[in-house]
N, C-alpha and C positions, 0 to 999 in steps of 0.2 A: 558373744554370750547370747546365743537364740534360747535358751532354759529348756533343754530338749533334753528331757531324761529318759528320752525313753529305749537308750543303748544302757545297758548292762554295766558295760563302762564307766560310763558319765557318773551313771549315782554312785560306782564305789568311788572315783575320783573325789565327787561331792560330798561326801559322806567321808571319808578321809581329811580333805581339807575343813570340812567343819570341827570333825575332832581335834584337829592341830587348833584350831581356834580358839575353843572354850577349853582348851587343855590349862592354860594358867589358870583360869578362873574356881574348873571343880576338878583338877588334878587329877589322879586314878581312879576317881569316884567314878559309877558309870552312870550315864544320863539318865537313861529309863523314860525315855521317851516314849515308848508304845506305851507303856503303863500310866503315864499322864492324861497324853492324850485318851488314850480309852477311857479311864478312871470316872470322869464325868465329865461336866459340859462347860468347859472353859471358854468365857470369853477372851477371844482376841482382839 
């Protein structure tokens, strides 16, 4: 696991398994993550 997204691959792979992950949680809701993060200035 070197966190090397930077193959095309990697991130749908990544992006794939993160959906399988939070999939119990918000079901066929869709995330809307660009719109979060944009939205304003969240701390992490």
């Amino acid at each position: 696991a070197d966190d090397d997204y930077a193959k095309a691959e990697t991130r749908r792979v990544a992006k794939h398994v993160l959906r399988s992950a939070l999939k119990p949680l918000v079901g066929d809701r869709p995330l809307a993550s660009r719109q979060f993060f944009r939205g304003s200035n969240h701390a992490v």
